[in-house]
N, C-alpha and C positions, 0 to 999 in steps of 0.2 A: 382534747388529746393532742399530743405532739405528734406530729409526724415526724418520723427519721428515715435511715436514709443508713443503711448497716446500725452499726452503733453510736452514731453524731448527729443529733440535731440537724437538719437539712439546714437550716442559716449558718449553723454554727460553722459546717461543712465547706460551705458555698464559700464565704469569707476565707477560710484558711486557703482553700484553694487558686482564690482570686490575688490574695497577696502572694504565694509561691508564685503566681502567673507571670505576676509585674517584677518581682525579684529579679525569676529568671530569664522574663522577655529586659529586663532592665540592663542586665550581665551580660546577654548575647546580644543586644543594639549596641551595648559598648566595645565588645570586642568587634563585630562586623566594623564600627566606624574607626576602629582603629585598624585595621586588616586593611580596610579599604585608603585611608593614611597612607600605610605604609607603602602600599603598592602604587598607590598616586608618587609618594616621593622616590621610590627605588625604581620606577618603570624606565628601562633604559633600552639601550641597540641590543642586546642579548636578545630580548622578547620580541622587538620587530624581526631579530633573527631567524626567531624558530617558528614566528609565522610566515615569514616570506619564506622557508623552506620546507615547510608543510603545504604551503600552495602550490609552492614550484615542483612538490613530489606528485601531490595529486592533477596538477593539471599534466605534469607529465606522462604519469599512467594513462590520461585522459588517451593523450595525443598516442600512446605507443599503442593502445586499444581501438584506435580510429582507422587507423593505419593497417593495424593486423586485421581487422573485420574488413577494409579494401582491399588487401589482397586476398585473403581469405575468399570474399565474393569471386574477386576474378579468378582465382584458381581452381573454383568451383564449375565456372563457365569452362573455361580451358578444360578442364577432365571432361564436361557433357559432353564438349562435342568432338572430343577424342573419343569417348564413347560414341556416338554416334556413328562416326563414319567405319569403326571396326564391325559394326552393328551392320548398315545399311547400304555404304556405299561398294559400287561394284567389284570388280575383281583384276578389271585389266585398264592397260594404262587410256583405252579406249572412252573410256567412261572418265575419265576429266571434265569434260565440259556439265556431268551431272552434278559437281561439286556446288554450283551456286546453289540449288536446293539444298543441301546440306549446311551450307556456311552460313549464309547468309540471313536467315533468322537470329542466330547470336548475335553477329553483328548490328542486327536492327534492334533487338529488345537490349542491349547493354549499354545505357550512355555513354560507359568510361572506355568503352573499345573506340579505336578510331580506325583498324583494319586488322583481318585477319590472314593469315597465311599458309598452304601447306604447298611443303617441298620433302620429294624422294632424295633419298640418303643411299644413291648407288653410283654415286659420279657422274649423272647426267644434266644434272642441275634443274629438271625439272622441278616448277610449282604452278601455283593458285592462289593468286591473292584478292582480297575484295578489302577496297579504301571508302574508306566512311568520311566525305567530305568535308560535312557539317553534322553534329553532332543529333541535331532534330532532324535534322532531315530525309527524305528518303531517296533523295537519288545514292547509287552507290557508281566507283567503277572497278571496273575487275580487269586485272593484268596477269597472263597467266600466259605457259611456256611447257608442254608437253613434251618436249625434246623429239618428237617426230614431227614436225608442222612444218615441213619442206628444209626451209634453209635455218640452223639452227640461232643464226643471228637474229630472229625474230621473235618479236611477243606480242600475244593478242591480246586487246583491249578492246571493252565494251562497257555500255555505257547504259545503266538500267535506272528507271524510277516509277516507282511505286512495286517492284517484282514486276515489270515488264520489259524488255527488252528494248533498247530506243537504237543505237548504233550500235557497229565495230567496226576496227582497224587496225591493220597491224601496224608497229614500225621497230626499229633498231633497240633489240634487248641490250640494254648497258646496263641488267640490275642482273647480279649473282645472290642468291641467298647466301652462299658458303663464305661471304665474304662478310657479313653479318655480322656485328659483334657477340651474338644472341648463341650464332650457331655451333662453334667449337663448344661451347659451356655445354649446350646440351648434349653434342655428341658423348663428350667428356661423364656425364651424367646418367645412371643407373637409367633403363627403361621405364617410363612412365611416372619419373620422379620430375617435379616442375621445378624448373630454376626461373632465372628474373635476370636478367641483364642489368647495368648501370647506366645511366641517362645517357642520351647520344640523339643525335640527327638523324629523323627518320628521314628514307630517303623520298619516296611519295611524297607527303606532305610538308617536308622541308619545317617539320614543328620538332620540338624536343623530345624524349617521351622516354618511356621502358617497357622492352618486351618480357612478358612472360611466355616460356616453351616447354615443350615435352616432347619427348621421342619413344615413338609404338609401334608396333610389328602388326601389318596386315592378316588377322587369321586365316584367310585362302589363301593369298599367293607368300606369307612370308617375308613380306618387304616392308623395310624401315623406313618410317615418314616422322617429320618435325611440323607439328602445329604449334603455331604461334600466333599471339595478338598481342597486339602495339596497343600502348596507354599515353597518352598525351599528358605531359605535366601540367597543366591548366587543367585537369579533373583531379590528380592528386592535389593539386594548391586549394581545392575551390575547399575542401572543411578544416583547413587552417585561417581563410579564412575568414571562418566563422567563431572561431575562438576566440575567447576576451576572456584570462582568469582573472582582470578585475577591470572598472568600467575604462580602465587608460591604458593596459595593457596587452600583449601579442604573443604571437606563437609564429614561429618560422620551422623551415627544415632546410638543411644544405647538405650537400653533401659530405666525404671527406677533406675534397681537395678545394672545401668554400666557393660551391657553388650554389646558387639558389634555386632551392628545386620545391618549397612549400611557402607561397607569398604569405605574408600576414595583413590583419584587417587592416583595408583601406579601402576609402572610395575610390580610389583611382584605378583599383585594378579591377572594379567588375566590369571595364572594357577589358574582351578577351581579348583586343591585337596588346593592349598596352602590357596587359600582365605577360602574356607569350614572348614580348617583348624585351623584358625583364628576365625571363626562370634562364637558367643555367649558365647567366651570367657570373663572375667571378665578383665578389663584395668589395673588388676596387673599383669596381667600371657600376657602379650603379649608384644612383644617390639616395638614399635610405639611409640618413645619418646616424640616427637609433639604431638599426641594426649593425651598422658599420662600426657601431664606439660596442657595442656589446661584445661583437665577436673580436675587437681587439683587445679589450679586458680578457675575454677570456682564454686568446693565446695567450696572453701575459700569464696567464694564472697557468700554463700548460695545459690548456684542455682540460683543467679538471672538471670531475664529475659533480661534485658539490656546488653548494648555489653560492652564489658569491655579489657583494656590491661595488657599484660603481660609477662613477661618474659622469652626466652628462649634461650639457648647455644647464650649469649651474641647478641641477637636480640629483637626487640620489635614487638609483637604480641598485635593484635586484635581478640577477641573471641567473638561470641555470641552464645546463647540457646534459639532455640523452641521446645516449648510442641504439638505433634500431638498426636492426636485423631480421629478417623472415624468410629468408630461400638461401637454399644452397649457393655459394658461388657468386652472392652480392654482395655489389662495397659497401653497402649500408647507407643510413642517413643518422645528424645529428639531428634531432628535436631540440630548438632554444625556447625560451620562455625567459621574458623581459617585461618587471612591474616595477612602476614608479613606486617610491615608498611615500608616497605621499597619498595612494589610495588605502594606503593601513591605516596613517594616522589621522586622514581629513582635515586635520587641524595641527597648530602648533604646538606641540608639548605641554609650552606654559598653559597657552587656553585651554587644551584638555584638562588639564590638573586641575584648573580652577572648577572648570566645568564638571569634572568627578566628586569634588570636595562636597561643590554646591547641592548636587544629588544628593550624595551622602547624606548630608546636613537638614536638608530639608526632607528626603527619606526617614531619617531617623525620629522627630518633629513629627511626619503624617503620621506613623510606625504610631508612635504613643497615644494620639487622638482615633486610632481604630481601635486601639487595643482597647480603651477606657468604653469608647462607644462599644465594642463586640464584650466587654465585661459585664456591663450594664444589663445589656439585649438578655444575655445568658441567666444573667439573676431574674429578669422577667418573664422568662420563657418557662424557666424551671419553676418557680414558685407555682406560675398558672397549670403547669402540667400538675402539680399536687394540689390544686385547689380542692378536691375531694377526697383530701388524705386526711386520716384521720376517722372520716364517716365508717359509718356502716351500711350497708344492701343487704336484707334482709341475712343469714348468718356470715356474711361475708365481710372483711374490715379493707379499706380501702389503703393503700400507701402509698404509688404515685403513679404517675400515665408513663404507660409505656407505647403507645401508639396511637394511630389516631385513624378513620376510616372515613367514606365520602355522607353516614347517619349516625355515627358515636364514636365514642372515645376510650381507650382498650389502658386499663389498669392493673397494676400489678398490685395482687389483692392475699391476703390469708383464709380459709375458712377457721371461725372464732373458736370451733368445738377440737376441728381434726388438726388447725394448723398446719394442712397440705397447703401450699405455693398454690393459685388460681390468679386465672385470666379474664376481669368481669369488664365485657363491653355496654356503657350506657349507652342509650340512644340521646345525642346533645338535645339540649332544653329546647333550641328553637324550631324542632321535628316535635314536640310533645302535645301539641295543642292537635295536630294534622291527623285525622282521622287515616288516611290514607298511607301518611310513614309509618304511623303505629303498625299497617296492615302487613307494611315490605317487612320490617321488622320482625313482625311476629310469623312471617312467614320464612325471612332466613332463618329462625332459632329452630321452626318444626321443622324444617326442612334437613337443614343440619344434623339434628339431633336423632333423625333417620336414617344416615349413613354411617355407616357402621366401621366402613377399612379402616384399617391402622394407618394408613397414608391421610384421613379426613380429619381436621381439630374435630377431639371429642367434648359435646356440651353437654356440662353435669346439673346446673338448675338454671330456672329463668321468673322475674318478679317485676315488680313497678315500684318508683320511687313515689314517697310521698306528692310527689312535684306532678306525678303524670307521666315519665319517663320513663321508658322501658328498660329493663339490664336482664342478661343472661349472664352465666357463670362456664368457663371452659378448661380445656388444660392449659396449665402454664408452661411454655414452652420457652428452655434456653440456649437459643441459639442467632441465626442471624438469617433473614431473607435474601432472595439471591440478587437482588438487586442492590443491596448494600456487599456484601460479599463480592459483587465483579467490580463494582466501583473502590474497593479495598485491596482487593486482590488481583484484580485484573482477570481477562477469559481463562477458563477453566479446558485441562485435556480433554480430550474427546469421549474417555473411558469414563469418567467422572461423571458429561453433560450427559450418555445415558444411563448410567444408574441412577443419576435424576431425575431424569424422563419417563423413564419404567414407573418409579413409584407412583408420579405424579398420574400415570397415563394411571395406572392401578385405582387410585381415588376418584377421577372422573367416570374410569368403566361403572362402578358403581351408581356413579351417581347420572348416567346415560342410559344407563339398563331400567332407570326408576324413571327415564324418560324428561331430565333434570338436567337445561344446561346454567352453567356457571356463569359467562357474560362478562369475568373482570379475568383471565387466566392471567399474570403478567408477573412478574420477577418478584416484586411487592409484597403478593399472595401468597409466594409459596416459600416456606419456614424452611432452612437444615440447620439440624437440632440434634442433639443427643438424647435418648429416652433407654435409660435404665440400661446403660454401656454401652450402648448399639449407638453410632455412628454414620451421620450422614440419612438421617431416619428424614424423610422427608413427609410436611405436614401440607396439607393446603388450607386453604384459608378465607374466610370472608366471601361467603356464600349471598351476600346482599345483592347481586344482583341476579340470582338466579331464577331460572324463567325453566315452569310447567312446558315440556316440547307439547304437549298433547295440551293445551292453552290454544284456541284461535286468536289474532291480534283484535277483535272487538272485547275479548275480555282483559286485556292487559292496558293499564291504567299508561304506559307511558309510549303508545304506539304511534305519538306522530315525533316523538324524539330518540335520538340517535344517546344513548346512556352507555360509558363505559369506560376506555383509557385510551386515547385516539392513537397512543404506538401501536397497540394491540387489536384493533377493531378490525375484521372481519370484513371484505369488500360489501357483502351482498348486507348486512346489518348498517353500512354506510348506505347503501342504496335503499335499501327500506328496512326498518326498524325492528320489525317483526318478521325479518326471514331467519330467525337463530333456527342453529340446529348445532347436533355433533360435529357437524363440520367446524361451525362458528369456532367452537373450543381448540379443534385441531389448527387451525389458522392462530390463532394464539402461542399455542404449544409451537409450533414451528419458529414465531417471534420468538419466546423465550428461546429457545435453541439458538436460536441465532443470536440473540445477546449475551446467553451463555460462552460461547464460541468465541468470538469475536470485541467481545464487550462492545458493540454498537448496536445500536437497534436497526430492522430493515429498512424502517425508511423516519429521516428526521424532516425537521424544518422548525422555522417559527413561530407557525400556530396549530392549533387544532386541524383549520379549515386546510391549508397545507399540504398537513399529511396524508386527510382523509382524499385529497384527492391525486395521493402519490399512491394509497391504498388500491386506489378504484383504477388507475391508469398506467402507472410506471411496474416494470420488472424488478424487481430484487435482482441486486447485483448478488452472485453466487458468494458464500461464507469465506469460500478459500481465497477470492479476488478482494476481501473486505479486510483482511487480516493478512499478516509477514509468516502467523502459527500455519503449521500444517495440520489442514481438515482434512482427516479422510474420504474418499470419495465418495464410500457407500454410507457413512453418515448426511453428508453433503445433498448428495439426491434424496434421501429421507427429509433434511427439513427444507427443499425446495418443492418436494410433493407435498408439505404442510402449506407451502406459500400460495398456491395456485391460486389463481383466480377466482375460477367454477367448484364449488363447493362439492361437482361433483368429481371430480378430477385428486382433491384428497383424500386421504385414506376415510373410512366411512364412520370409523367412529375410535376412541381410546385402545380399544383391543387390539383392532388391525393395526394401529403404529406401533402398539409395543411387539404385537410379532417381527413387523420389519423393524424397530429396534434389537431386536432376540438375533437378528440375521446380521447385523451389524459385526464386522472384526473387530472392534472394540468391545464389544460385548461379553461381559465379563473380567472386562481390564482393569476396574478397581474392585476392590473388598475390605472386607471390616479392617486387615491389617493396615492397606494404606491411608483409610479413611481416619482411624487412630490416630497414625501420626501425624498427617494434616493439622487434624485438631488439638494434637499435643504442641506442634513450632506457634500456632496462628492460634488458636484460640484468645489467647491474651493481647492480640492485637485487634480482636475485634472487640466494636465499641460495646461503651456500657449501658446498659439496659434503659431502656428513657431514653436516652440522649444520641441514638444513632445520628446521621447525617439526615435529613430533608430530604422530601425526591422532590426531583426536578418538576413544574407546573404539567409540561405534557404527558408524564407519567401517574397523574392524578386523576380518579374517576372522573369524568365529567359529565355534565348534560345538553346534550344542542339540541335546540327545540329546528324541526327542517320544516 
């Protein structure tokens, strides 16, 4: 008899196929090497255009984002302990000297503070300041001026390390607050709104720097006070630089009036005298020649905002300029950005071209020797999957493989009388001699064929071939397992993975209540199928390994080996063989969950041995940290309580997760409507019958003898 294949000859089929194959792989290698032609000969300064301006946009953001999360921080600190002192500290102006408990923790836990200050806003010029000398370090000093301390030319300093008091002494206050560049802004400025001053000379530490301040009103006594703390431009410089948008080039920040207030990467300025040395100098007084030819390009060019190139010590340069802003009442800063255009191209044009050509050429050349080799492989693959087409299984006629298991081989079959569609799995020839395959055999057909839910494949006969070989008969189901489905489709919503779950949990309750576990639960196994309109009908599948719970491990034939799908195994069945239980299944069902979701499995690696002892040891990273998809929470904790450890820790058996599935807010978020048109867009995208994708080696039943 001929086997076919619809209405074609399967050779006849195969052939016509194989030649459209080369046709049209023949048609699209010619246009790709002409596409790629082209593009080699028209590649020109437009296209390094619009990538040096795509880099120079996103490194900009980079910087204008770096920048805002620095102040952002310190303005957060500045509010705390404005809160604080409205909060904690006294009421009259006697209580000054309690300020260093208050202050003085910010000032220690903030690297980027170098001193903090408070001063009254009633004309007396009293404050509190604490100077942060060294930025690690703990000594601090405190310089502070109550406007009652006898003569009022005087300011008291002290001198503390580690929070302990070490000296003090007075001498000749020559420091006003009110004279501050810092302090009109904030007077100027709504209550408890934070401004930022423009770089200047602190007076203390004689370093560059910029104050951020606020003005609040004591809730007891009514009186306005200005906190402030001073920022050293050597901690704004220090994450420019750390910036490099490509391996040659920089990132600076100047001011308006070109002065340098963000160094770019060099070794020379991770000495802090040298860098401090350098910032808020003017770009005529420094040598930094790169910077200096950039920013004269880009006066030339008026400040523009666009990126633009330029010329330097006989190289071509790309430049761009952003305007940042973040507080009231600041001059702002320019972010530049400066790349050689020779880390775009690497190489010289001509070489490139050649170098693309040659790809191409020799691409198109491999292109044709996989194709003929993967044409070949295909005609062999396929013929052998029919090698028992044609036969008959007692009323059964055989047409071709449509799957294949870790003891037979699953064909799509007719009954000879009814000509119902049937699904007949033989047992392979070299399990036929084995007294003991015969046994697992004939015990997934009975076993099987005593579960009854509509979620379970139903088996309609079961016979021996001539040969020795066992075959059962089942429904024929069309649809796709779900482990080819997320490799197709990708993870599936949240509403979708439990009305999949339900079902499945639905067919194991059955088959746990009979005291029956399964041992292969995994993506593989379980079918969604259409059955007589109904949508998203889910089947389970391939009962071959399942184990009598009411079995002790001396009567189970394979109790010193670990048998099953190492993604999916079970910690305590990794640690000995014969601890299955309902749990074992549950721990599956939560992998599948989590593959459904995420399309990854809980835990990979390169072998067997690997995973089994990522099973036994390592955490599952939670669904919603595995994937960009949002997992809802109360599904999330549901297959993290599948994942446990201790067998006894998840749910007890199929019943109890589909309750907590039932509790689920996605529960009930798909139905037959949507599941309809799922399978009206996608149905014909998924593969043909026989000919799905391979599963990967570690997704295959196995057997480790331990």
């Amino acid at each position: 008899m001929k086997t076919t294949l619809g209405n074609l000859p399967l050779d006849h089929q195969l052939t016509g196929n194989i030649r459209r194959l080369f046709r049209h792989l023949g048609v699209l290698m010619l246009a790709a090497v002409a596409l790629v032609t082209a593009t080699v000969v028209y590649y020109d300064q437009h296209q390094v255009e619009a990538l040096s301006r795509k880099l120079i946009t996103s490194t900009s953001e980079t910087v204008v984002a770096r920048l805002a999360s620095f102040f952002a921080t310190e303005d957060s600190n500045l509010r705390i302990a404005a809160e604080q002192l409205q909060i904690g500290w006294g009421q009259a102006d006697s209580r000054w000297q309690d300020l260093f408990a208050h202050l003085a923790p910010f000032l220690n836990q903030h690297q980027n503070a170098s001193g903090i200050l408070l001063t009254a806003v009633d004309g007396d010029g009293a404050y509190y300041g604490i100077l942060k000398p060294e930025p690690t370090g703990t000594a601090l000093i405190v310089r502070s001026n109550a406007g009652h301390d006898g003569a009022r030319g005087q300011a008291k300093l002290e001198r503390w390390e580690a929070g302990e008091l070490q000296e003090s002494w007075y001498r000749r206050d020559d420091f006003d607050p009110r004279s501050r560049p810092w302090y009109q802004k904030t007077l100027d400025a709504e209550e408890n709104t934070i401004v930022a001053s423009g770089p200047y000379l602190f007076y203390t530490s004689n370093k560059h720097g910029i104050t951020i301040s606020t003005r609040w009103r004591h809730p007891a006594t009514g009186r306005h006070f200005i906190l402030a703390i001073d920022i050293v431009l050597v901690n704004i410089s220090r994450f420019t630089q750390t910036l490099r948008p490509t391996p040659n080039g920089v990132v600076f920040v100047t001011t308006q009036d070109l002065r340098l207030v963000g160094l770019p990467a060099d070794e020379r300025f991770a000495d802090e005298s040298v860098a401090d040395a350098i910032l808020f100098q003017p770009f005529g007084a420094i040598e930094l020649p790169l910077l200096q030819a950039g920013v004269s390009a880009w006066e030339a060019q008026a400040r523009t905002r666009r990126s633009f190139p330029f010329e330097m010590g006989g190289q071509n340069w790309w430049a761009g300029f952003t305007w940042i802003e973040d507080h009231p009442h600041q001059a702002g800063f320019w972010a530049g950005i400066l790349v050689p255009e020779s880390d775009f191209l690497g190489m010289l044009p001509l070489q490139r071209n050649f170098v693309l050509a040659a790809v191409a050429g020799t691409g198109f050349f491999l292109g044709l020797i996989l194709i003929f080799n993967a044409a070949r492989k295909m005609r062999h693959e396929v013929r052998q999957a029919v090698s028992l087409g044609g036969q008959r299984l007692g009323p059964f006629e055989l047409l071709y493989q449509i799957g294949h298991g870790g003891n037979g081989t699953v064909y799509r079959a007719n009954h000879a009388l009814l000509k119902r569609p049937t699904a007949v799995k033989v047992m392979l020839p070299r399990f036929a001699s084995s007294a003991s395959a015969k046994k697992r055999f004939i015990n997934e057909v009975q076993i099987t064929s005593r579960l009854t839910h509509p979620n379970t494949v139903a088996v309609f006969d079961f016979g021996e071939t001539p040969e020795g070989a066992l075959y059962y008969a089942m429904e024929h189901l069309k649809g796709v397992n779900l482990e080819v489905l997320v490799r197709l489709c990708g993870p599936q919503p949240a509403a979708r993975v439990v009305y999949i779950l339900q079902q499945a949990c639905g067919a194991l309750s059955e088959a746990h209540r009979h005291g029956l576990i399964h041992r292969d639960i995994k993506p593989a196994n379980i079918m969604l199928c259409e059955r007589g309109g109904v949508y998203d009908v889910v089947k389970v599948l391939d009962y071959g390994l399942v184990q009598d719970g009411h079995e002790t491990a001396s009567h189970s034939d394979e109790s010193e080996a670990i048998i099953g799908t190492p993604l999916y195994l079970a910690p305590e069945l990794i640690s000995r063989a014969s601890a299955f239980s309902p749990q074992s299944d549950i721990y599956a069902l939560g992998g599948l969950a989590y593959y459904l979701l995420t399309g990854r499995n809980v835990f990979e690696g390169t072998s067997a041995v690997e995973i089994c002892a990522k099973h036994l040891h390592d955490d599952p990273i939670p669904p919603a940290q595995a994937t960009t998809r949002r997992i809802p929470a109360d599904l999330e904790a549901v297959v993290m309580a599948c994942l446990h450890k201790p067998p006894a820790d998840r749910p007890s058996c199929a019943e109890e997760l589909s309750v907590r599935l039932a509790a689920c807010r996605d529960q009930g978020g798909w139905d037959q409507e949507q599941a309809r048109q799922w399978w009206s867009e996608n149905g014909e995208t998924l593969p043909v019958e026989g000919l799905a994708p391979t599963h990967p080696p570690l997704s295959n039943t196995q057997r480790l003898v331990i």
